[in-house]
MMTF fields as JSON, N, C-alpha, C and O atoms, coordinates in Angstrom:
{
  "mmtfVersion": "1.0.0",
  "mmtfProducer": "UNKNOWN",
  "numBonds": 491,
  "numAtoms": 492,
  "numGroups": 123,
  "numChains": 1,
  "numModels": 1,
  "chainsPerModel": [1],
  "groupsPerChain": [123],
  "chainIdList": ["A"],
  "bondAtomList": [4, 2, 8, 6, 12, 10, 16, 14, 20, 18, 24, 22, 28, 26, 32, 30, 36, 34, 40, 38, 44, 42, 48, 46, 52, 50, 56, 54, 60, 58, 64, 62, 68, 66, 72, 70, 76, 74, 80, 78, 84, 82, 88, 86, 92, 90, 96, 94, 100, 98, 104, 102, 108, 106, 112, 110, 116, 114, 120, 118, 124, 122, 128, 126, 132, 130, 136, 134, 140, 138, 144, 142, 148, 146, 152, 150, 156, 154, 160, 158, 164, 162, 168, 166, 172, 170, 176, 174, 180, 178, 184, 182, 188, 186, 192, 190, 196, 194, 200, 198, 204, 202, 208, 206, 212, 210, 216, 214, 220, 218, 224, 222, 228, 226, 232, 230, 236, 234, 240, 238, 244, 242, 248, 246, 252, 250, 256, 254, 260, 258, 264, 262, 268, 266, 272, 270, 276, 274, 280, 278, 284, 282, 288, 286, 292, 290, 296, 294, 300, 298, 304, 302, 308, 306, 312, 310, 316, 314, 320, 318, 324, 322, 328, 326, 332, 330, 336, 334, 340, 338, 344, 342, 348, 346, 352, 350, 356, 354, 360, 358, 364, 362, 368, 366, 372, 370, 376, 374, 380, 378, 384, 382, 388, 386, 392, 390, 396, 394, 400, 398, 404, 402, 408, 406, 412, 410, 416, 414, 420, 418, 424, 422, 428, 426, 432, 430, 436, 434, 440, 438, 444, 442, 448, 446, 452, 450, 456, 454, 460, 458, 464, 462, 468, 466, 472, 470, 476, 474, 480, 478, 484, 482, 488, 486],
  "bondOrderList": [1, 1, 1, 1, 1, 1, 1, 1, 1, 1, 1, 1, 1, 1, 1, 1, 1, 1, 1, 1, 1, 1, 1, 1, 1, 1, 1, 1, 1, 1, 1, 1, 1, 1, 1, 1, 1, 1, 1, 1, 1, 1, 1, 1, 1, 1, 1, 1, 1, 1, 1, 1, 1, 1, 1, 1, 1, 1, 1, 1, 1, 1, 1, 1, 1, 1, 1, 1, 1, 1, 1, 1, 1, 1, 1, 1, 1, 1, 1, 1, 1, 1, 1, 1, 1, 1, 1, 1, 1, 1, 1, 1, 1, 1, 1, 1, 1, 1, 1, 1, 1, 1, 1, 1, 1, 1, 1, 1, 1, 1, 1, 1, 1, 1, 1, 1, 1, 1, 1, 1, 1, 1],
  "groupList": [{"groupName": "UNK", "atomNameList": ["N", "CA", "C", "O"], "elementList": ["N", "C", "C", "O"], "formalChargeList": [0, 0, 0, 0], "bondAtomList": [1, 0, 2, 1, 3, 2], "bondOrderList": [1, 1, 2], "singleLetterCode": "X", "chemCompType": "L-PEPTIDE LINKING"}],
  "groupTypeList": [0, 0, 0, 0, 0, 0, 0, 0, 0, 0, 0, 0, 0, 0, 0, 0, 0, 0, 0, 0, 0, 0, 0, 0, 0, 0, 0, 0, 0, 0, 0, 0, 0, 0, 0, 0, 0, 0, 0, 0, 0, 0, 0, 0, 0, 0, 0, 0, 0, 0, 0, 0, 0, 0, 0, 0, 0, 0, 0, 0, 0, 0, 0, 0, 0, 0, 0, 0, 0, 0, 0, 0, 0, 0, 0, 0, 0, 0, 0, 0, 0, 0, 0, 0, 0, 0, 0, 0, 0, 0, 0, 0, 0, 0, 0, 0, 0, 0, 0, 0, 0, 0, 0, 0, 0, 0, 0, 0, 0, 0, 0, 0, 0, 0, 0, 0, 0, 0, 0, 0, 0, 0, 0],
  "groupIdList": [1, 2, 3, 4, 5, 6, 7, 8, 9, 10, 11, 12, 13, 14, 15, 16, 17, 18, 19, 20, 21, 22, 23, 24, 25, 26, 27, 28, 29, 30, 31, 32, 33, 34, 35, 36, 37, 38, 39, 40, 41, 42, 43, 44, 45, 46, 47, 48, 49, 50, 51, 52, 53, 54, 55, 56, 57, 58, 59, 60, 61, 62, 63, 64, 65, 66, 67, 68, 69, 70, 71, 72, 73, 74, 75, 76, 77, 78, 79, 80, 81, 82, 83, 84, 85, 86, 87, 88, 89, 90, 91, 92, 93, 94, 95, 96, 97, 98, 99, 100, 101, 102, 103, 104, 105, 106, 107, 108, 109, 110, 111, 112, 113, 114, 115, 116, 117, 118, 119, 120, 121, 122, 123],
  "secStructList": [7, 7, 7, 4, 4, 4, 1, 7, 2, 2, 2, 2, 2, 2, 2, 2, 2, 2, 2, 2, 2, 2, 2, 2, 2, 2, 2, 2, 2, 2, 2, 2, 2, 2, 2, 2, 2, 2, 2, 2, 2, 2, 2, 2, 2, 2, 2, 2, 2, 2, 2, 1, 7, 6, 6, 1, 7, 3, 3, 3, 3, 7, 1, 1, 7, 3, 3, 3, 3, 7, 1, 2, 2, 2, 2, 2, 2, 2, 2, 2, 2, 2, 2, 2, 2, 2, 2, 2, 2, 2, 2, 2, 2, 2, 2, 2, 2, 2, 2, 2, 2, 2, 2, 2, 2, 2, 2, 2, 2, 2, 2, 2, 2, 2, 2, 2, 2, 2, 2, 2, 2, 2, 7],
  "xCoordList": [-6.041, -6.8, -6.488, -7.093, -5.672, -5.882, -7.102, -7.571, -7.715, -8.406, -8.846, -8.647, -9.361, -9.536, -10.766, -10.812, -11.869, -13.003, -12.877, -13.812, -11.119, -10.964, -10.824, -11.005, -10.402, -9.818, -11.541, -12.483, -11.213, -12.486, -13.018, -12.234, -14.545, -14.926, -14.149, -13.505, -13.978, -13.782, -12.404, -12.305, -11.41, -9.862, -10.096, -9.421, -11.191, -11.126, -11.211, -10.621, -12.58, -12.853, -11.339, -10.969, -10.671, -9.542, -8.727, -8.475, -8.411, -7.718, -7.831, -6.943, -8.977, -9.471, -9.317, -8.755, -9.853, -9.279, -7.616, -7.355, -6.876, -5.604, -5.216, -4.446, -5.956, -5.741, -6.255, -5.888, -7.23, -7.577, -6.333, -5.374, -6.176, -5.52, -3.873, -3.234, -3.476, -2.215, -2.711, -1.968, -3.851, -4.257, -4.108, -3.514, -5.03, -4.761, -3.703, -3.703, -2.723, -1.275, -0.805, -0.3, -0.707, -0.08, -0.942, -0.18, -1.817, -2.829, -2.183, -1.641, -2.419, -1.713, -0.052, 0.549, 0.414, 1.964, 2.475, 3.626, 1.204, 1.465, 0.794, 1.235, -0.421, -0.916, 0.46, 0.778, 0.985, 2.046, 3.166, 3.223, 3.855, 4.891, 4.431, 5.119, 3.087, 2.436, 2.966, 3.98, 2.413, 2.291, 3.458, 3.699, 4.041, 5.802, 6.481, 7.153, 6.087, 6.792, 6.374, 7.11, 4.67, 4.26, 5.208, 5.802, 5.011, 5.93, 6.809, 6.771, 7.779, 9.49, 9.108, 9.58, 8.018, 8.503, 7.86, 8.235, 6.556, 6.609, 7.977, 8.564, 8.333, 9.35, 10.434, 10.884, 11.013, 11.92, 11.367, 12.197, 9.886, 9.842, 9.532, 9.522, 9.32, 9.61, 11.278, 11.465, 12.025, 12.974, 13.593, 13.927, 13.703, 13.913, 13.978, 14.763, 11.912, 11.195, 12.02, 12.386, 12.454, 13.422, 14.529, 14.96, 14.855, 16.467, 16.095, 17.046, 15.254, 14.705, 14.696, 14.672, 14.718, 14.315, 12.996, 12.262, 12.591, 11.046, 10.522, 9.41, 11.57, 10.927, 10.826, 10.103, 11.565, 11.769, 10.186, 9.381, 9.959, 9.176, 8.843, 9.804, 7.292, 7.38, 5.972, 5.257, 5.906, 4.682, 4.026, 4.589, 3.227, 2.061, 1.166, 0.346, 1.343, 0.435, -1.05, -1.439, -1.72, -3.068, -4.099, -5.142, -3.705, -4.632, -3.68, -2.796, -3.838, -3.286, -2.354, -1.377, -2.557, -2.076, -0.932, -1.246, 0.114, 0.715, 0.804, 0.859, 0.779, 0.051, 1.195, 1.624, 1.165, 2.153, 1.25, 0.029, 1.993, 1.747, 3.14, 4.35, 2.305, 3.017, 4.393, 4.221, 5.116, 6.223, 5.764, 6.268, 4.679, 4.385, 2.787, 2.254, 2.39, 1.18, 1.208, 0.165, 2.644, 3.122, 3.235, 2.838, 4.146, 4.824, 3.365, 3.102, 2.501, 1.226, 0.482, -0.318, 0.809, 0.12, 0.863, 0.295, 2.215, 3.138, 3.208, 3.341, 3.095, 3.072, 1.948, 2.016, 0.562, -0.642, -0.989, -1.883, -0.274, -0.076, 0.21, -0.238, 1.841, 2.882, 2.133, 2.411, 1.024, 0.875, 0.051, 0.12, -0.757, -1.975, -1.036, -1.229, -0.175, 0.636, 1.207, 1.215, 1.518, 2.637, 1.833, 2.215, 0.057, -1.031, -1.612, -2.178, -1.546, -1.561, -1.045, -1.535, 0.554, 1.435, 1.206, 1.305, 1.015, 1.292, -0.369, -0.337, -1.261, -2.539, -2.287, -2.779, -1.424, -1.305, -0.247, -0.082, 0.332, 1.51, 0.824, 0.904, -0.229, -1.189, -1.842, -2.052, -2.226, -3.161, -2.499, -3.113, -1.166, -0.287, 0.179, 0.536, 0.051, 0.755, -0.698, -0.755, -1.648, -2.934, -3.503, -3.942, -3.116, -3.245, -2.229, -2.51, -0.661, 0.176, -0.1, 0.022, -0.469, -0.876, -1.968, -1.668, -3.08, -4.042, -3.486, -3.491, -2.804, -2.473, -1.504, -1.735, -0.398, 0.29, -0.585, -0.449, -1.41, -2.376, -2.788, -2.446, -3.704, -4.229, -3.243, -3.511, -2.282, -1.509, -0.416, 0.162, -0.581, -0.064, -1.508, -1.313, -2.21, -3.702, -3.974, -4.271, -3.658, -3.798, -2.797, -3.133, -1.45, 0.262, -0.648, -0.751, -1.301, -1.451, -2.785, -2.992, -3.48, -5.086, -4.564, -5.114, -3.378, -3.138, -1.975, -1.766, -1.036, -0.227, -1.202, -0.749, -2.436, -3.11, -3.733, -3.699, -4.139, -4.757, -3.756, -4.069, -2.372, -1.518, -1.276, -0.79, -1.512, -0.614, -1.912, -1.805, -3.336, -4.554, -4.483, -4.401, -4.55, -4.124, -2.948, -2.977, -1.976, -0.901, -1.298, -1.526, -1.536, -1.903, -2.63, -2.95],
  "yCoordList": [2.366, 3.172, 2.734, 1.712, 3.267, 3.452, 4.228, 5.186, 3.687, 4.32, 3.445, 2.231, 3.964, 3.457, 2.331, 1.219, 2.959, 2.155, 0.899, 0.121, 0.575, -0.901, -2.202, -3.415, -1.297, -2.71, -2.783, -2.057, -4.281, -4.706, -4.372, -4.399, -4.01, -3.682, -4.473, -3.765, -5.936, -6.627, -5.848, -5.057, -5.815, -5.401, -4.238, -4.071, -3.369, -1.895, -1.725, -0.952, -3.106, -3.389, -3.569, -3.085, -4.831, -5.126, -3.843, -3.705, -2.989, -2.113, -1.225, -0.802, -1.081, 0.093, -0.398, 0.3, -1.98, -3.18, -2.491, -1.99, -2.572, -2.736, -1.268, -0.988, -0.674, 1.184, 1.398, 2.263, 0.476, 0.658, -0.092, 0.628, -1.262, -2.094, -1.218, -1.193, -0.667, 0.123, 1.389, 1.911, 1.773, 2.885, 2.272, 2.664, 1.121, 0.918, 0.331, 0.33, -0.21, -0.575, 0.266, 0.098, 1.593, 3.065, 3.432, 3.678, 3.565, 3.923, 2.736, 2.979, 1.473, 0.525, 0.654, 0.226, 1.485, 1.361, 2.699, 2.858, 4.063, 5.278, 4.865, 5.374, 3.797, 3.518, 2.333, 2.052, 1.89, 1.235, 2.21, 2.301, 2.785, 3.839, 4.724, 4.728, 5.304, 5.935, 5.026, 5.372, 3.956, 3.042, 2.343, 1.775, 2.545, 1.973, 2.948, 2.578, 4.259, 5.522, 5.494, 5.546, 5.375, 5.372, 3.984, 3.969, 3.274, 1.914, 2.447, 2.499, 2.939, 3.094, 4.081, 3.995, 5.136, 5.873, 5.477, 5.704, 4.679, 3.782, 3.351, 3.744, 2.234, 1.744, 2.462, 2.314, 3.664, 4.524, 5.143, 5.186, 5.841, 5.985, 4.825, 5.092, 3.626, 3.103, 2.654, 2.321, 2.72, 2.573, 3.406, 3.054, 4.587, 5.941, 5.959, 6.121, 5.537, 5.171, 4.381, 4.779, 2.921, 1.962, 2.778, 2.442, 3.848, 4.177, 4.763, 4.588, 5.299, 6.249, 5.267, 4.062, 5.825, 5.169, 5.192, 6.007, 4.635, 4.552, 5.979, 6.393, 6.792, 8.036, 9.279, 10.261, 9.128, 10.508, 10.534, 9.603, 12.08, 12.543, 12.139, 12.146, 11.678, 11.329, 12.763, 13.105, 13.165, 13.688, 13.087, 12.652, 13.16, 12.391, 13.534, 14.211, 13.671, 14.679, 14.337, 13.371, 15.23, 14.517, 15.796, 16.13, 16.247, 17.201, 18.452, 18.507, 19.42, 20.436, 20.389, 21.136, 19.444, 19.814, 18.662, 17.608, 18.463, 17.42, 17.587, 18.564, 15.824, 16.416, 14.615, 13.555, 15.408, 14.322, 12.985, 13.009, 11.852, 10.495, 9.658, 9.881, 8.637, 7.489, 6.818, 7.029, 6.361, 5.678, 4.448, 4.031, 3.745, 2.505, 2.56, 1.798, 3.172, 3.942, 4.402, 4.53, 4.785, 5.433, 4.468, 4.417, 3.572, 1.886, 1.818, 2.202, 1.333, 0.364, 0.718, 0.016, 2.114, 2.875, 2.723, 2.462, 2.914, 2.69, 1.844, 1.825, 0.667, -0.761, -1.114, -2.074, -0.624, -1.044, -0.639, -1.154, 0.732, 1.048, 0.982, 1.247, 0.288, -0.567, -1.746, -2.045, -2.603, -3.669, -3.449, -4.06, -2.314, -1.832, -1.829, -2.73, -1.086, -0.965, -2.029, -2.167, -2.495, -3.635, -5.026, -5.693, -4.778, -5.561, -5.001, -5.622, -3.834, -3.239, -3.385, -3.558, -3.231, -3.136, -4.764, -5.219, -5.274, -6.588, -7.093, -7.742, -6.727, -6.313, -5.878, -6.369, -4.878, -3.769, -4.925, -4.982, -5.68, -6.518, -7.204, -7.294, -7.97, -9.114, -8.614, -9.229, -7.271, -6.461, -6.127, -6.125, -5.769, -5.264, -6.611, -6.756, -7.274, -8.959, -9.105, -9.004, -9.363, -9.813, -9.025, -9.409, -7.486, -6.639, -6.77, -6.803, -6.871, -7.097, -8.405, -8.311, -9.695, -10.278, -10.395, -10.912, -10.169, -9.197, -8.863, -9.478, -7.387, -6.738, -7.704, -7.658, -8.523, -9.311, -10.118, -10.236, -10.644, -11.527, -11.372, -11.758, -10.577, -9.335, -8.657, -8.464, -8.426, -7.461, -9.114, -9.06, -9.902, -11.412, -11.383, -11.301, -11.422, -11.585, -10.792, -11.037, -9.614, -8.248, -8.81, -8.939, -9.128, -9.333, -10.237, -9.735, -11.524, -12.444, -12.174, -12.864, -11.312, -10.862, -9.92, -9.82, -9.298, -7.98, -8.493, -7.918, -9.948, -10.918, -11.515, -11.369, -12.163, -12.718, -11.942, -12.341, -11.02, -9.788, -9.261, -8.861, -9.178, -8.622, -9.803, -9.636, -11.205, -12.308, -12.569, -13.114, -12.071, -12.463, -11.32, -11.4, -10.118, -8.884, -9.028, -8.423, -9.729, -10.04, -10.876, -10.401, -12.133, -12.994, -12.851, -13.862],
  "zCoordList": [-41.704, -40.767, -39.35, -39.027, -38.395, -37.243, -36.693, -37.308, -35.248, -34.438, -33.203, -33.235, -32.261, -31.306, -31.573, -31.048, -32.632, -33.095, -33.559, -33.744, -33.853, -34.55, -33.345, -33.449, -32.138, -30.804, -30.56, -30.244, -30.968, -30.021, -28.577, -27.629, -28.381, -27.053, -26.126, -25.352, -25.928, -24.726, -24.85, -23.912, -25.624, -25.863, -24.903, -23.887, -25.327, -24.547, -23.257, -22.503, -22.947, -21.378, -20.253, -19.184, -21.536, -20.984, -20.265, -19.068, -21.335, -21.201, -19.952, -19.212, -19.923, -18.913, -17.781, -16.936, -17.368, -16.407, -16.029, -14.935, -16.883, -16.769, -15.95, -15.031, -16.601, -15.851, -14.604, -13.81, -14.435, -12.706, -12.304, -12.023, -12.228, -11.474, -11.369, -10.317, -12.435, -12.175, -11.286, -10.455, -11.502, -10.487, -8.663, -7.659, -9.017, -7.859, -7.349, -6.118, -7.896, -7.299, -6.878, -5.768, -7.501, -6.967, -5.92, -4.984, -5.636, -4.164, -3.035, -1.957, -3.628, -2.322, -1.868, -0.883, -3.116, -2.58, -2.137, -1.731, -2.267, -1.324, 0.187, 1.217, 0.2, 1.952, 2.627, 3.783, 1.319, 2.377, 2.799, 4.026, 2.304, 1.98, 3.928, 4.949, 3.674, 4.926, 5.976, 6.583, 6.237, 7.125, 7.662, 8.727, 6.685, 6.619, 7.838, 8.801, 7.475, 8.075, 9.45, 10.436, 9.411, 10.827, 11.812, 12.89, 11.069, 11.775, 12.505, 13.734, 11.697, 11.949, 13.262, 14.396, 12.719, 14.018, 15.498, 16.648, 14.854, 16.565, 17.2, 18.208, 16.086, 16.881, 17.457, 18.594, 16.12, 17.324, 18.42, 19.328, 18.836, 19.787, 21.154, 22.356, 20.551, 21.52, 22.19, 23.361, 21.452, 21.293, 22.323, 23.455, 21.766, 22.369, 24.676, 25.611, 24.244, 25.636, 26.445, 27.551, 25.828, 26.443, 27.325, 28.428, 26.618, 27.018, 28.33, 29.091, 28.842, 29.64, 30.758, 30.507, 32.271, 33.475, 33.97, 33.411, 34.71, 35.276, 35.685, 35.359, 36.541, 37.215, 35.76, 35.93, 34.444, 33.848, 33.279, 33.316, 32.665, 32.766, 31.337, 30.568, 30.683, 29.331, 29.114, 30.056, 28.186, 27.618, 26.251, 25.247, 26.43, 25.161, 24.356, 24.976, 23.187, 22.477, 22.119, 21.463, 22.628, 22.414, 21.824, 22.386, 20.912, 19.869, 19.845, 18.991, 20.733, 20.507, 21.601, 21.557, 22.789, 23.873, 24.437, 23.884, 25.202, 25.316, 27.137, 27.885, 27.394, 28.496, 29.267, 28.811, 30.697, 31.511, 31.522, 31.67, 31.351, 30.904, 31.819, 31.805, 32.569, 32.954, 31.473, 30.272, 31.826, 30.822, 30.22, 29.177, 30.925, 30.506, 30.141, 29.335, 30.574, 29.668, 28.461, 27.821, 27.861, 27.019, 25.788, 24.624, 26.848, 26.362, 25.776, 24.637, 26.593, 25.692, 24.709, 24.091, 24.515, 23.62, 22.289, 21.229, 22.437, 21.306, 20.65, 19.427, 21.683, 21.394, 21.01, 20.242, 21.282, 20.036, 19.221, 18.55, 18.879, 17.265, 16.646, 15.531, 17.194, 16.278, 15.684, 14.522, 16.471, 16.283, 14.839, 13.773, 15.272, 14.388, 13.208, 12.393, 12.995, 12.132, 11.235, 10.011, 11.895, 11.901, 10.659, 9.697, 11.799, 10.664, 9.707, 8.807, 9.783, 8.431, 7.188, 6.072, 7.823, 6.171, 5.906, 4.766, 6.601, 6.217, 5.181, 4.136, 5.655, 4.968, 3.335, 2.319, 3.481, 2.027, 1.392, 0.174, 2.151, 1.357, 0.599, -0.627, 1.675, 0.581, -0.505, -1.551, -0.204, -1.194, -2.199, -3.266, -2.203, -3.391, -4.271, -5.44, -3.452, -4.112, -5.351, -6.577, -4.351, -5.363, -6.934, -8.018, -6.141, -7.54, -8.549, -9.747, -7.953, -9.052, -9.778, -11.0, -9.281, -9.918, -10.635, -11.711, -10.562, -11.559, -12.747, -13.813, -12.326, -13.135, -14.574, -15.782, -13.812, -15.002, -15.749, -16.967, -15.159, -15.397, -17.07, -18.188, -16.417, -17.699, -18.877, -20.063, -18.301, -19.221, -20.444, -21.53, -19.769, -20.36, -21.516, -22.728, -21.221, -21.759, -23.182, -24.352, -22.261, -23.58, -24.766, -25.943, -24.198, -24.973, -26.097, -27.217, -25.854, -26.198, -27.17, -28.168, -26.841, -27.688, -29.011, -30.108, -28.554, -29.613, -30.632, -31.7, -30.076, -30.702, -31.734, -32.869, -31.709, -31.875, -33.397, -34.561, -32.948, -33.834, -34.641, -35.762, -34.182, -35.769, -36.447, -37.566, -36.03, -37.05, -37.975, -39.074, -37.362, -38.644, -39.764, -40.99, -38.807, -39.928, -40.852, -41.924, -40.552, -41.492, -42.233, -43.345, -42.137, -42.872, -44.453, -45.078]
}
């Protein structure tokens, strides 16, 4: 007889454990993926900004409307979102590290509970 009624509750708890934590590895590695992107394109537009001289003309989008902006006004703005950024992914790094480890943690655990459970059933 197979069925789900034979894995022990904690086995099941385990299990379901194991389905968040892969849930949530995939949620932390689409907010890094985001954040990754936002990065890059700070930096190319700051990048970009660099190439430019003091007098050219920069515009800044600010809802619907884009509107004349100083170059280094521009600069500081870029530059503290990058940073924002920058502590972010590095945030989601630690966060993705801790869940993947979790996750093996557990899934070593399960290997070892369900190893455990076919060598008595054999026996």
């Amino acid at each position: 007889m197979s069925g789900s009624g034979e894995i022990p509750p904690m086995l099941q708890s385990q299990l379901a454990q194991l389905q968040q934590l892969k849930a949530q590895l995939e949620a932390v590695a689409r907010q890094k993926m985001q954040v990754e992107a936002l990065l890059k394109d700070s930096e190319s537009a700051l990048t970009e900004l660099e190439k430019l001289d003091d007098n050219s003309v920069v515009y800044q989008n600010v809802g619907e409307l884009m509107i004349k902006v100083g170059k280094e006004e521009v600069k500081g703005d870029l530059s503290e979102k990058k940073e924002t950024y920058d502590l972010r992914q590095k945030t989601l790094e630690r966060q993705e590290e801790r869940v993947q480890k979790k996750y093996q943690q557990l899934q070593q655990q399960l290997r070892e509970a369900l190893g455990a459970g076919q060598q008595t059933m054999g026996a």
